[in-house]
C-alpha positions as a Python dict, from the first residue, in 0.01 Angstrom:
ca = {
    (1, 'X'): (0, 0, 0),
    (2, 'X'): (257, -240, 131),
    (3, 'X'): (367, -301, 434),
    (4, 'X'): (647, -427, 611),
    (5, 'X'): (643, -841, 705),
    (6, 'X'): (874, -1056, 937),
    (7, 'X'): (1066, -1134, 664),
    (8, 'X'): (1098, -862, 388),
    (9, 'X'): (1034, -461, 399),
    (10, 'X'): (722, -362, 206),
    (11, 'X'): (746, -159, -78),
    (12, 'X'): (732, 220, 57),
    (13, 'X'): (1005, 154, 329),
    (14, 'X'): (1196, 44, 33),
    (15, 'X'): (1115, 355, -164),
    (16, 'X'): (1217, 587, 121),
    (17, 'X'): (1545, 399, 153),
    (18, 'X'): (1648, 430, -188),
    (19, 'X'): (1538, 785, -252),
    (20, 'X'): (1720, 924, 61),
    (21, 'X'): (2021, 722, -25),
    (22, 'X'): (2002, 858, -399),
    (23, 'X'): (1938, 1247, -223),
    (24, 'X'): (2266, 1171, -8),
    (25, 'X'): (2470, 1103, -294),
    (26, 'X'): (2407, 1410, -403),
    (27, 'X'): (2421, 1616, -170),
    (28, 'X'): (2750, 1571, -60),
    (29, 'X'): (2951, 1638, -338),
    (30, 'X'): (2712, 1934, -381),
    (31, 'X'): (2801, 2049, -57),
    (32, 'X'): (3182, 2014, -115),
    (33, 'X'): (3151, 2235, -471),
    (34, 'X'): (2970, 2478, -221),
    (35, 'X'): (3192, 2536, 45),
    (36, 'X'): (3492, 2514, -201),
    (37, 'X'): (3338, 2791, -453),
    (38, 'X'): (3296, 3014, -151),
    (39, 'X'): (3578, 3218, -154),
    (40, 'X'): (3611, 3256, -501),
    (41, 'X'): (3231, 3323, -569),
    (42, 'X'): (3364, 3695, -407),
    (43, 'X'): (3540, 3728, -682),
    (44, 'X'): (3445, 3580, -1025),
    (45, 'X'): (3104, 3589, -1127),
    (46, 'X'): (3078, 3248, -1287),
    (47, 'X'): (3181, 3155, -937),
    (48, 'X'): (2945, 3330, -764),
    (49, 'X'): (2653, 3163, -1025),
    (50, 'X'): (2771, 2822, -970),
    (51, 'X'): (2840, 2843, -596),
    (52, 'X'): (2452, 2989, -543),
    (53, 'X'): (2295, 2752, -771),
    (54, 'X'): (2487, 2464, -575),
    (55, 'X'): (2391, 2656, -249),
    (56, 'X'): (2062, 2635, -384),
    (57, 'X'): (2070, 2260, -456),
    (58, 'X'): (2228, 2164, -165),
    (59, 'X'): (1996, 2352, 122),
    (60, 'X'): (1695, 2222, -86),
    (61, 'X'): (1799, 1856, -94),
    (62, 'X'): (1904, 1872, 259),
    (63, 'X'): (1538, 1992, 360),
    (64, 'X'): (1371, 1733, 132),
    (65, 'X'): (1596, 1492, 303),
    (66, 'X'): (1527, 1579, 658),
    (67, 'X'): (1101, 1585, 568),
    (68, 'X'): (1188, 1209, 417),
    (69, 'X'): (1379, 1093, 700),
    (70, 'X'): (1097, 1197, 961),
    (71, 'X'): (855, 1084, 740),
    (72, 'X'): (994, 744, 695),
    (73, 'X'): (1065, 708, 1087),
    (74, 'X'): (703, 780, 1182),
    (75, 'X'): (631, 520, 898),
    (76, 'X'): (941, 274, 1055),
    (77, 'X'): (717, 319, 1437),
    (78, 'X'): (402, 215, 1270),
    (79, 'X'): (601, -80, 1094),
    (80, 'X'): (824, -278, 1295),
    (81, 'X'): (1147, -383, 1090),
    (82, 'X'): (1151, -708, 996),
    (83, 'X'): (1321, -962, 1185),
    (84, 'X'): (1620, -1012, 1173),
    (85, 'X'): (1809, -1357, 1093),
    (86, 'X'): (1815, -1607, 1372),
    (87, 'X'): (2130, -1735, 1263),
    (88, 'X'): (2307, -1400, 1363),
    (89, 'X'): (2516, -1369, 1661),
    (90, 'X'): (2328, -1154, 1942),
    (91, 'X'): (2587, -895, 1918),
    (92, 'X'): (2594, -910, 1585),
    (93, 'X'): (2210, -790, 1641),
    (94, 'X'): (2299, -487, 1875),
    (95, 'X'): (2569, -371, 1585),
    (96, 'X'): (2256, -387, 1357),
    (97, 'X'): (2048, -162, 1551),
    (98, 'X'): (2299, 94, 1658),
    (99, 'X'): (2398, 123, 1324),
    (100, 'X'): (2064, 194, 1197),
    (101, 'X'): (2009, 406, 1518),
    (102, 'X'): (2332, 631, 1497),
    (103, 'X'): (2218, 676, 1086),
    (104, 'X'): (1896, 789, 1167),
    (105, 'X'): (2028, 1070, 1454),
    (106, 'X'): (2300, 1146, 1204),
    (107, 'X'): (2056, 1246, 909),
    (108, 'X'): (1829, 1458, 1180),
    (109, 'X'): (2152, 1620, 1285),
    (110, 'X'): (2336, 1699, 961),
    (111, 'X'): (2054, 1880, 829),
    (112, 'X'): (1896, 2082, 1123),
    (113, 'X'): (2284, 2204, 1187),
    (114, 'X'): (2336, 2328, 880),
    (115, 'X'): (1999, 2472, 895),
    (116, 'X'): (2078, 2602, 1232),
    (117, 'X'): (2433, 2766, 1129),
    (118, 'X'): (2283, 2906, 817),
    (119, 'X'): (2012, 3093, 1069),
    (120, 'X'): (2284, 3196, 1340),
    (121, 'X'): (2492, 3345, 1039),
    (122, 'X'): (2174, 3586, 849),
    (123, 'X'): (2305, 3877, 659),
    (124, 'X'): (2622, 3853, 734),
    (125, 'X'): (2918, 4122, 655),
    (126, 'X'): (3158, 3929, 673),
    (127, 'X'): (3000, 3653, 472),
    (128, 'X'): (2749, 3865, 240),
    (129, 'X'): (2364, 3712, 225),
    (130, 'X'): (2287, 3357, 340),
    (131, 'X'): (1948, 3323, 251),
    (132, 'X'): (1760, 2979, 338),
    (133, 'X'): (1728, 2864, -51),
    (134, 'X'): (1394, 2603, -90),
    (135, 'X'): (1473, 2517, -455),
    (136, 'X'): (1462, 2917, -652),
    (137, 'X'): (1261, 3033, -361),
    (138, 'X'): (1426, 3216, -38),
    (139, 'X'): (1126, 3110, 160),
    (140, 'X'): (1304, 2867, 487),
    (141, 'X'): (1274, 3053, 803),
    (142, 'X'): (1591, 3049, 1049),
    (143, 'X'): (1540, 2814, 1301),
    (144, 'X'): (1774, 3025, 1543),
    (145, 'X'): (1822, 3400, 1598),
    (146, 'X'): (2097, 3606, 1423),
    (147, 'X'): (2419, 3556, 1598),
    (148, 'X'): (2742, 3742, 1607),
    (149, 'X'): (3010, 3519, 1451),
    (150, 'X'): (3235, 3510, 1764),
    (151, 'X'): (2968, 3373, 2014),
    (152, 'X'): (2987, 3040, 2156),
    (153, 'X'): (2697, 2951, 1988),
    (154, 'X'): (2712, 3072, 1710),
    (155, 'X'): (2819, 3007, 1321),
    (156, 'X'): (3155, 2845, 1371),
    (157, 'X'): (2977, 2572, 1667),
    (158, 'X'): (2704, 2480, 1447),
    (159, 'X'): (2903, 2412, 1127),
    (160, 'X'): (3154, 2219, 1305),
    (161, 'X'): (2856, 1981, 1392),
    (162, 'X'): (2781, 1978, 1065),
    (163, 'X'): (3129, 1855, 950),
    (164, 'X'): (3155, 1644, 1198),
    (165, 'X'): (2853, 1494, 1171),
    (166, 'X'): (2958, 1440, 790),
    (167, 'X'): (3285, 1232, 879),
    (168, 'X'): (3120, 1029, 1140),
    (169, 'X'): (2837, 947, 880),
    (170, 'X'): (3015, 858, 615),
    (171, 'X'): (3239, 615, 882),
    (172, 'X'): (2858, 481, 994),
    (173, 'X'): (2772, 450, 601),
    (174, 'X'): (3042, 290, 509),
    (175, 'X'): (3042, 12, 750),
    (176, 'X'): (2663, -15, 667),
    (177, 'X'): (2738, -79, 329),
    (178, 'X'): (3030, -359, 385),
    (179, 'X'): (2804, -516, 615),
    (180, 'X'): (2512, -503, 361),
    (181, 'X'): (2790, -704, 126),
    (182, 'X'): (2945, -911, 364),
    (183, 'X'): (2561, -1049, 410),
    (184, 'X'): (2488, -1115, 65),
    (185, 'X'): (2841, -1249, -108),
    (186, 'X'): (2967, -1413, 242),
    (187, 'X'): (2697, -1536, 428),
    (188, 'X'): (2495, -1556, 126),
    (189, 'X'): (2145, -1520, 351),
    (190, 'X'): (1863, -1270, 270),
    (191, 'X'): (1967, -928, 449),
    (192, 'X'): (2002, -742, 101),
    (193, 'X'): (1815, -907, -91),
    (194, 'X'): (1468, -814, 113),
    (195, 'X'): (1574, -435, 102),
    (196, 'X'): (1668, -414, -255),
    (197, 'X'): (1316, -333, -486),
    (198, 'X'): (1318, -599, -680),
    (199, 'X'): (1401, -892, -443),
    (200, 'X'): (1171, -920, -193),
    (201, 'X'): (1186, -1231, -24),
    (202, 'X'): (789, -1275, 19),
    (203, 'X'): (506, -1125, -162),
    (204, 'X'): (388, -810, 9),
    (205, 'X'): (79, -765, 175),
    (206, 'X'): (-168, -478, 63),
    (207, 'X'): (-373, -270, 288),
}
């Protein structure tokens, strides 16, 4: 089992990396073929198939995604990042963190509010059943009580967090991912290279 080392990340933290970035990718278009089928699903019944089975998809992933994430953070405590280059600026350092900090709180938050506005919502007239899909199974248990749709803290507050947390992520992401670049093809030093799986920068250590 490999570890982390001062220089490179072992092999599992690179596993968990890739596979939540991979689950990200598709959940979100998932979740934009979901929301966008909604209305119509009411109406069409090749709608309403493809806007549960994306439903379905979508609240799955999201679960596997937020079991991943905790998983790999309890991993992260027990396995101190590596360090990073001396050559960076100390501010360039903070950036580093508090981008990898604000992505962390972001994919704890986008998941546990859509679980949470899914669980304020339950059987809801106005929006028909809502059940908590775990792959074909309606097993997830709400989180939150049943609230009515109008209260302060209720559907409308939790999937603007949701959204929100979405836009703000996808900023956060983004800027990730032209740093991760700007690293490699500009500075040309070893930032990518010791995440991506096959080009670790020392061998890893079993234990």
């Amino acid at each position: 089992m490999a570890v982390n080392s001062n220089t490179s990340w072992g092999s599992r933290a690179k596993w968990l990396h890739w596979l939540i970035a991979l689950m990200i990718l598709v959940e979100v278009p998932v979740g934009f073929v979901m929301s966008t089928t909604y209305g119509a699903s009411f109406k069409d019944e090749t709608m309403l198939g493809l806007h549960n089975l994306m439903a379905q998809i979508h609240i799955t992933n999201g679960i596997l995604i937020l079991a991943l994430v905790s998983y790999r953070l309890s991993w992260r405590y027990r396995n101190p990042a590596p360090d990073l280059p001396a050559s960076l600026e100390v501010y360039q350092k903070v950036l580093a963190r508090l981008t990898h900090g604000f992505l962390y709180v972001l994919l704890f938050v986008m998941p546990l509010s859509g679980w949470a506005a899914n669980s304020v919502l339950g059987d809801s007239p106005q929006f028909g059943d809502t059940e908590l899909w775990f792959f074909a199974w309606d097993i997830i248990p709400p989180i939150l009580p049943q609230l009515p749709l109008d209260h302060m803290f209720g559907y409308v507050f939790f999937a603007q967090i949701h959204r929100y947390a979405l836009y703000t992520g996808g900023v956060i992401l983004g800027l990730h991912l032209l740093a991760a670049l700007w690293h490699h093809f500009a500075r040309k030093d070893n930032i990518l290279l010791r995440m991506w799986p096959a080009g670790a920068v020392e061998q890893e250590r079993d234990v």
